[in-house]
Backbone bond lengths (Angstrom), bond angles and torsions (degrees), N, CA, C in turn:
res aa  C-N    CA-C-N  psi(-1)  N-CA   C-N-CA  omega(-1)  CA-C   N-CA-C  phi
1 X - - - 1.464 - - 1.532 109.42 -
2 X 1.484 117.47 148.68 1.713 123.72 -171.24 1.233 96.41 -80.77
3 X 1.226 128.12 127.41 1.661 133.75 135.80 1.299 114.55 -10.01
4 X 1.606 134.03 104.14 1.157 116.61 -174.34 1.232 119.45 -68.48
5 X 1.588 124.34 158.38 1.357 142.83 -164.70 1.571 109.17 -58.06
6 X 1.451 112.94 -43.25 1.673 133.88 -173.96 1.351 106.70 -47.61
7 X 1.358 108.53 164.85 1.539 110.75 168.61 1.576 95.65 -151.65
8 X 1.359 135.86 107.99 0.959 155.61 156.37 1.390 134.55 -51.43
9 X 1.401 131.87 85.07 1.463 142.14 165.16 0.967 111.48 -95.58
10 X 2.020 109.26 149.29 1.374 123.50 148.51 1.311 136.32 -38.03
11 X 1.143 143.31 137.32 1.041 150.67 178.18 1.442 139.42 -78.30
12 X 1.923 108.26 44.79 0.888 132.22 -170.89 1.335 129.90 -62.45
13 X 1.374 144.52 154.34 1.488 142.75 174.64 1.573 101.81 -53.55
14 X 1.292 133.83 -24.17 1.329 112.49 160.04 1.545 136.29 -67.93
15 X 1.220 97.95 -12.21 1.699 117.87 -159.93 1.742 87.34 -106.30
16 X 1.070 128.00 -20.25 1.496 127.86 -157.43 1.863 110.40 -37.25
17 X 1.552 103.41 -49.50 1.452 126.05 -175.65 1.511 94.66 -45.21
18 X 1.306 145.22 -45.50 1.060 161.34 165.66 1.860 118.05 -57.00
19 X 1.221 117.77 -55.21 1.603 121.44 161.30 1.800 101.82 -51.68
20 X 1.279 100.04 -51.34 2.211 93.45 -179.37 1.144 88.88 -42.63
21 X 1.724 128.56 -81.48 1.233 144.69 -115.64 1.752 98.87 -52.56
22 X 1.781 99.33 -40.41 1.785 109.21 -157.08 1.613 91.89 -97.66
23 X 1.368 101.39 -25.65 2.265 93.32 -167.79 1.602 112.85 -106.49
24 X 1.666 101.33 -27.09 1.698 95.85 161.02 1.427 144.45 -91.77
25 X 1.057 128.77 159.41 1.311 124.97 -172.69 1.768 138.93 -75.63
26 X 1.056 131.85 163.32 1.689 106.04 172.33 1.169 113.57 -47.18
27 X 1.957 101.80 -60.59 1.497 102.68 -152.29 1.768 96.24 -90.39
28 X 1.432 128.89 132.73 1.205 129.16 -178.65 1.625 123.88 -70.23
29 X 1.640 98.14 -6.64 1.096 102.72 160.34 1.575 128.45 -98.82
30 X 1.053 138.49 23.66 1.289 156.18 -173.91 1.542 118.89 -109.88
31 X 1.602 108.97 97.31 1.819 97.09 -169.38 0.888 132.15 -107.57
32 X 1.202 87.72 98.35 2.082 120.83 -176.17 1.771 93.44 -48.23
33 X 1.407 100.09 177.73 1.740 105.04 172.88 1.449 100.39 -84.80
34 X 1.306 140.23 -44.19 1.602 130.50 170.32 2.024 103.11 92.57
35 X 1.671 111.00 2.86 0.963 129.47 -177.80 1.626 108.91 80.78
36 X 1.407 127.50 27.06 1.039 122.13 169.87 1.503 123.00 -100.94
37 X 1.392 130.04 -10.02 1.180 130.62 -146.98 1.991 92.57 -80.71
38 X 1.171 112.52 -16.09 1.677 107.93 172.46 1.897 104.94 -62.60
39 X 1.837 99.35 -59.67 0.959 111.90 -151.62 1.412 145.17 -61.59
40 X 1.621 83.34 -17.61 1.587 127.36 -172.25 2.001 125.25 -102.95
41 X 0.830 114.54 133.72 1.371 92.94 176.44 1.372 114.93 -89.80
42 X 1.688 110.25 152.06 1.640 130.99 -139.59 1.818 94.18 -40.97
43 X 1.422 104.51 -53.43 1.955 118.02 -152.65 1.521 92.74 -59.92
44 X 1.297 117.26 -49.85 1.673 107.58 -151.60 1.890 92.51 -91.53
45 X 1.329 130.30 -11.88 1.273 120.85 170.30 1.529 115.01 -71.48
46 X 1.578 99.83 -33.40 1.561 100.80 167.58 1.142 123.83 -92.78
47 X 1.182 125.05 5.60 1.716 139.76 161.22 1.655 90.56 -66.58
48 X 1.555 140.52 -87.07 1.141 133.25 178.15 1.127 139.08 6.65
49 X 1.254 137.40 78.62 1.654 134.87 161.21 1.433 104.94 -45.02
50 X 1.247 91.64 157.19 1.083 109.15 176.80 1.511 142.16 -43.85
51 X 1.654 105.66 -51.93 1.252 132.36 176.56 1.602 100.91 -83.16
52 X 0.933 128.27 -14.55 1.834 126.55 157.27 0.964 121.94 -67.03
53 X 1.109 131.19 -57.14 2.050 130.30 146.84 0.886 94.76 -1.81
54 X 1.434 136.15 -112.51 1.440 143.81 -166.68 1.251 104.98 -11.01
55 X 1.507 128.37 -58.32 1.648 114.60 -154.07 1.168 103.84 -86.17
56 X 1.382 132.11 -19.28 1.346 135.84 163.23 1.268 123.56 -38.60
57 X 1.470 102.26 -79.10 1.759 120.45 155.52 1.333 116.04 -6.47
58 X 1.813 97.58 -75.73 1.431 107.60 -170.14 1.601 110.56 -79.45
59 X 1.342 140.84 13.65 1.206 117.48 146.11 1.642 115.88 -110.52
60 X 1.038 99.57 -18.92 1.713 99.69 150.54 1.872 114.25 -31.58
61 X 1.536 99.70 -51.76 1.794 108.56 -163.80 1.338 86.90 -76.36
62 X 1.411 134.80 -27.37 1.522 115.65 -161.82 1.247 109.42 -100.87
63 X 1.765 120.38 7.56 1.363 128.79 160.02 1.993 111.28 -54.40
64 X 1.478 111.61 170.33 1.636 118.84 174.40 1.928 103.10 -57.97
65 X 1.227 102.25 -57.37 1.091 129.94 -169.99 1.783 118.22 -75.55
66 X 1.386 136.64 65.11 1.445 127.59 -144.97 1.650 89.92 -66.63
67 X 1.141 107.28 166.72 1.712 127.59 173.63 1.660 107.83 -52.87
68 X 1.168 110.05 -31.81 1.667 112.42 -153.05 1.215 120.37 166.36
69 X 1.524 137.91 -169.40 1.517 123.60 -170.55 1.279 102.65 -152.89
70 X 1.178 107.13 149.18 1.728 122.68 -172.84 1.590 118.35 -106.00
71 X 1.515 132.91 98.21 1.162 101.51 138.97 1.331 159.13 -63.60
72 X 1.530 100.02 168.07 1.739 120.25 -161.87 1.517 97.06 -108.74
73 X 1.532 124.30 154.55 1.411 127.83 152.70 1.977 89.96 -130.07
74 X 0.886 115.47 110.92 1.443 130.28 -175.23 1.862 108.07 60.86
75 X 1.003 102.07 -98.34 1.491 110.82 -175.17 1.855 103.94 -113.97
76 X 1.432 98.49 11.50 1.771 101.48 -175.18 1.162 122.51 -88.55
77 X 1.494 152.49 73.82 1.518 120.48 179.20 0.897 121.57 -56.71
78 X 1.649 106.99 123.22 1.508 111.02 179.98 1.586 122.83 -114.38
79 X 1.426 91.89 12.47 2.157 107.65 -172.89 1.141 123.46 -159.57
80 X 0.947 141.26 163.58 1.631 172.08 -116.10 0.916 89.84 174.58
81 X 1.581 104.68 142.12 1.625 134.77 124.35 1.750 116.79 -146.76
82 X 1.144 101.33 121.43 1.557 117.21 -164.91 2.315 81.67 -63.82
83 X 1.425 121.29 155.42 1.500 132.21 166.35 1.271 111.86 161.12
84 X 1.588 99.02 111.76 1.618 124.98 179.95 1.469 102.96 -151.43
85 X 1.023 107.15 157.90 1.647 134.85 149.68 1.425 101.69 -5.39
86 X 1.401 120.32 120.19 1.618 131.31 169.53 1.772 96.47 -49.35
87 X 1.546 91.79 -49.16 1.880 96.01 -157.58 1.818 95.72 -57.57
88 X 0.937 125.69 -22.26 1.291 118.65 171.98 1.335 137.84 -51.23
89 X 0.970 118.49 -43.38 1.912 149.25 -140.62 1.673 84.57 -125.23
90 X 1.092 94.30 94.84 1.976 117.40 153.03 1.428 126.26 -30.82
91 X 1.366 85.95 -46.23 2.045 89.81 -175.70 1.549 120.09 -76.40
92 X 1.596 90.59 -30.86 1.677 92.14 175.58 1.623 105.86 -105.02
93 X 1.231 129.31 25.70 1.569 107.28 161.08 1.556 97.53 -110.11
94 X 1.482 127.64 -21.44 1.241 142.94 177.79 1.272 133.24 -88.92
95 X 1.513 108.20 -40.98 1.583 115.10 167.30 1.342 107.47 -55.75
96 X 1.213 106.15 168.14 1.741 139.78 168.26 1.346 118.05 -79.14
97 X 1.502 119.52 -55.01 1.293 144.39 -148.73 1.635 111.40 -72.53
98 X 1.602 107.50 -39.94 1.364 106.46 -168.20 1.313 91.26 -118.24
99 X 1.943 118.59 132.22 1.636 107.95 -164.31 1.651 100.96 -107.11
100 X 1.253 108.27 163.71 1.609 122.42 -177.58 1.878 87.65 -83.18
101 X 1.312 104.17 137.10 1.370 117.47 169.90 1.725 109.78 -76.27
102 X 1.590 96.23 -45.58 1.526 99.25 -152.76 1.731 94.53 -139.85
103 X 1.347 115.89 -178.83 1.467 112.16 157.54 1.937 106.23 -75.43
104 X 1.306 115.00 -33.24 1.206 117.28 -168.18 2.342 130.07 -31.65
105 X 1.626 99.76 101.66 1.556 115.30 -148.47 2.134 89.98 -41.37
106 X 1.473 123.26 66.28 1.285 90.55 173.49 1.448 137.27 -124.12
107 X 1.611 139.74 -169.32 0.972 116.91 -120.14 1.453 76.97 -117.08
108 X 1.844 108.72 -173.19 1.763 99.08 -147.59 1.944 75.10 -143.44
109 X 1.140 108.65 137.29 1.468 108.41 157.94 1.847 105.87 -123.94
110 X 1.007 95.75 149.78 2.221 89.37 -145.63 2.009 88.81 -143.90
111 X 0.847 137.86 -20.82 1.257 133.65 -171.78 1.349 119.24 -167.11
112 X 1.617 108.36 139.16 1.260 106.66 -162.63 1.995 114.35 -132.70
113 X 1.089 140.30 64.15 1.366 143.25 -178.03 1.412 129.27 -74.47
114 X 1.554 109.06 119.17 1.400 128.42 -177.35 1.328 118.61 -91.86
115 X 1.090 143.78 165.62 1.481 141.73 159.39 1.245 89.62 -75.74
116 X 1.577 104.89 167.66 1.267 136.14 153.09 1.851 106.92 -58.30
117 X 1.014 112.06 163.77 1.336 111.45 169.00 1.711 126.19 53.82
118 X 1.484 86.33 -1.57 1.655 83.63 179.72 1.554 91.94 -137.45
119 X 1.330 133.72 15.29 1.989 122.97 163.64 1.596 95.44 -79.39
120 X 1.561 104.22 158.13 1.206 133.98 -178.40 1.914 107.62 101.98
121 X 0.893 127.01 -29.95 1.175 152.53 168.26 1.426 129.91 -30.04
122 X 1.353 107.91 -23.34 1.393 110.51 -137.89 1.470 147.21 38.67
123 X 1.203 102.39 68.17 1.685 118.53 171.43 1.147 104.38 -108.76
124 X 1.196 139.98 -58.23 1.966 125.26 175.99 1.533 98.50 -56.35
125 X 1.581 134.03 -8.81 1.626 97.21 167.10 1.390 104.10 -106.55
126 X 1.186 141.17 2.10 0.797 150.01 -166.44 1.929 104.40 -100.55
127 X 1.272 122.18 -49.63 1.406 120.21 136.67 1.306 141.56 -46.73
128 X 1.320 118.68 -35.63 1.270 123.02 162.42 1.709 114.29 -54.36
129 X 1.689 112.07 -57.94 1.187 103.16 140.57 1.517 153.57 71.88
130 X 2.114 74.10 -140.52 1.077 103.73 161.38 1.876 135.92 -70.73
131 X 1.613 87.74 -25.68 1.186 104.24 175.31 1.461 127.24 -63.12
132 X 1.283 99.98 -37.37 1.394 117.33 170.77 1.953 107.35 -66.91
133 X 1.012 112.72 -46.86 1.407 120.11 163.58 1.646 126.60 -31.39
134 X 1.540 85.75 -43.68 1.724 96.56 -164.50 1.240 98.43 -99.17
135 X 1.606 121.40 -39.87 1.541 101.21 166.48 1.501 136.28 -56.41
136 X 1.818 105.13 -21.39 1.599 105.93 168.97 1.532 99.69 -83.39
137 X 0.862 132.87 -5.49 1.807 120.76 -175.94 1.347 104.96 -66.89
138 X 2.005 117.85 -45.26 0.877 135.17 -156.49 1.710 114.14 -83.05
139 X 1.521 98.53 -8.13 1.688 98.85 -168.66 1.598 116.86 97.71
140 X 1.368 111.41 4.99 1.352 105.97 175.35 1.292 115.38 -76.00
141 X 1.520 110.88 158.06 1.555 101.72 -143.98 2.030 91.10 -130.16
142 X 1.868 103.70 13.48 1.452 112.19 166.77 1.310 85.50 176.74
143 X 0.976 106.01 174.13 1.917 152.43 -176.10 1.093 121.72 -140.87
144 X 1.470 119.73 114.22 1.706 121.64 156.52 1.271 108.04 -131.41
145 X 1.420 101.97 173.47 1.360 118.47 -164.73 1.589 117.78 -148.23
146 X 0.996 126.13 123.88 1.593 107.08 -176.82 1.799 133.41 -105.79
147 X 1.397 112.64 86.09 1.377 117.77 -133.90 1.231 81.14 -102.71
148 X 1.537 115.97 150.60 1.770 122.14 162.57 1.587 104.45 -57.13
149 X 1.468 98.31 167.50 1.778 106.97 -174.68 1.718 93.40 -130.94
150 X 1.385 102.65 67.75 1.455 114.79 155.63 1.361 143.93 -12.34
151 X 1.577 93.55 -45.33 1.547 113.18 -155.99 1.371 130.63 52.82
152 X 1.753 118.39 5.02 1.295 100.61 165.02 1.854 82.53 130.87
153 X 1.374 117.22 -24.19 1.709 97.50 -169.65 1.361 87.53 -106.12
154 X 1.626 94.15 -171.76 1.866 123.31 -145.92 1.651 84.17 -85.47
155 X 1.719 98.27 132.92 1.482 121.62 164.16 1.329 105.76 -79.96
156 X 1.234 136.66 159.27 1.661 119.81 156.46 1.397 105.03 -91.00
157 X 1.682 106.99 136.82 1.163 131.77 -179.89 2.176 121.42 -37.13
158 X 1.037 87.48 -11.44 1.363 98.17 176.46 1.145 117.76 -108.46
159 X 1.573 114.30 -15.05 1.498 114.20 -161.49 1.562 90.55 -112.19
160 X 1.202 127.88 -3.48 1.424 131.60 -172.65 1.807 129.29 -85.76
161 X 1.755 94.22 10.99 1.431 112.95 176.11 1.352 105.38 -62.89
162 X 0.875 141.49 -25.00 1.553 149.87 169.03 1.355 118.47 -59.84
163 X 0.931 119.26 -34.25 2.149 127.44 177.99 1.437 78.85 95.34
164 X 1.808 109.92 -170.33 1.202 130.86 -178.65 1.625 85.20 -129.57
165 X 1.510 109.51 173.98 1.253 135.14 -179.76 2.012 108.27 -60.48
166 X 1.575 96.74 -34.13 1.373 94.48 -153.21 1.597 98.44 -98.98
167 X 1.618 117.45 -3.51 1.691 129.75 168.16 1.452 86.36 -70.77
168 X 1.199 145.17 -30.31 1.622 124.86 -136.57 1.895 78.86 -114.31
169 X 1.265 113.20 -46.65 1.558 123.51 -179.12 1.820 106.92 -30.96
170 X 1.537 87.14 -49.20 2.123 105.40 -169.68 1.358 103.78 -54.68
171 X 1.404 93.93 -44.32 1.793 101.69 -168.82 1.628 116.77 -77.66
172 X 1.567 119.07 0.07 0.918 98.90 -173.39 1.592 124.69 117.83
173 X 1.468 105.09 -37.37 1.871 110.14 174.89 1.305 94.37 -64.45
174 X 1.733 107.60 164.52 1.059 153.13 141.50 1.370 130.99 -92.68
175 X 1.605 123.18 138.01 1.216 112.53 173.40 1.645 110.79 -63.59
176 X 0.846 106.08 150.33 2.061 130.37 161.47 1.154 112.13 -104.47
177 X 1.312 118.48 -70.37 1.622 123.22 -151.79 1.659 110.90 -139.01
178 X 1.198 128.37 166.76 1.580 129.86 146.92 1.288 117.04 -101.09
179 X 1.058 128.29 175.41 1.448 132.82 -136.18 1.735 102.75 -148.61
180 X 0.961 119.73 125.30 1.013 139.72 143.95 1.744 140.35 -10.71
181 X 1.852 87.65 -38.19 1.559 110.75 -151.23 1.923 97.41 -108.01
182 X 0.500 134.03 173.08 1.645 155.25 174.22 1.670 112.76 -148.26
183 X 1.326 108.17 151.57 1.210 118.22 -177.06 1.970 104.35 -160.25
184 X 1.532 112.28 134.04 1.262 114.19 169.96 2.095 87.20 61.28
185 X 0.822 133.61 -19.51 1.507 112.74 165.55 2.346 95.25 125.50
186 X 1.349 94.22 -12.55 1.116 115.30 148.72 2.040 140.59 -63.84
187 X 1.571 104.61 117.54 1.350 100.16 172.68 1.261 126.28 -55.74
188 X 1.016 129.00 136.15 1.691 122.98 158.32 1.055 132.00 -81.83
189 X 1.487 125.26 145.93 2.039 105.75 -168.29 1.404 86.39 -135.24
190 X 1.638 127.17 178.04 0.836 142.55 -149.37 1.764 72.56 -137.05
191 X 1.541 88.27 120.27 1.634 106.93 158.62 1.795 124.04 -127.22
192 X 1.114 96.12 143.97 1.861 90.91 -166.24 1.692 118.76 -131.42
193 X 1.126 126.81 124.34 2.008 120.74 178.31 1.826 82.24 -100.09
194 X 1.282 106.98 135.67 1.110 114.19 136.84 1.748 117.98 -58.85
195 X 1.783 130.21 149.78 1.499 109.27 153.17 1.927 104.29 -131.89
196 X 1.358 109.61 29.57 1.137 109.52 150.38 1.623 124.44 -117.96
């Protein structure tokens, strides 16, 4: 198999111009999730204007720890993938829906964004990844992810921020658990890599 084309970075306050490009919107008044709606709890994510997203984001990237990592196709970002710390992300230390396997502190990959014109490609496995990359850089000591379990038919393109079972399969996870949650009319499962 070819070395994929991508080149995968963190998602640092230098790179930020690049997190807009894939997580913000045309109109700056329009409030997209900006990849927070996991991270945040429900009231104060919907407290958020619009043009506050942005500054969020970008000091998120200028944290030790960036939010997540972006691919490149030459000098292009062409992807997202939201991956940090479970203990981070509100919905899953708080929700119901998606269950903790273990006490084990680990790390969560939760969203996944392509350009237009560049899916089919491999960039969500190629982000996935990386993601997995950056969570062992960081000392994470596992990875999960909670992708619908498809079986093989069409996600809708919007509802497919999640990966599928068999993106997380390529990379290496294992199932753990079932899930609570549905998406696109799809189950969600709890998939997991050990990286110790």
């Amino acid at each position: 198999m070819d070395p994929t084309p991508f080149t995968i970075r963190p998602a640092t306050s230098e790179r930020f111009d690049d997190v807009a490009t894939i997580l913000g919107p045309r109109n700056p008044d329009s409030a997209v999730c900006w990849c927070l709606t996991y991270r945040l709890p429900s009231r104060e994510h919907r407290a958020l204007e619009a043009r506050e997203r942005p500054r969020v984001v970008q000091e998120l990237c200028a944290r030790p720890t960036p939010p997540g990592v972006l691919a490149y196709d030459g000098g292009t970002v062409v992807g997202w993938c939201g991956v940090a710390p479970r203990a981070e992300l509100h919905a899953f230390t708080h929700g119901r829906t998606i269950p903790h396997v273990d006490d084990l502190p680990v790390w969560t990959v939760w969203c996944f964004r392509v350009r237009g014109g560049h899916r089919g490609r491999g960039v969500a496995r190629a982000l996935l990844d990386g993601a997995v990359e950056h969570a062992r850089g960081h000392g994470a000591p596992a990875i999960e992810g909670y992708p619908v379990d498809n079986g093989g038919r069409k996600v809708d393109t919007t509802m497919a921020y999640v990966g599928t079972r068999a993106l997380f399969e390529h990379a290496g996870f294992s199932w753990a658990a079932d899930t609570a949650s549905t998406l696109n009319r799809f189950p969600r499962v709890l998939m997991r890599l050990p990286l110790r």
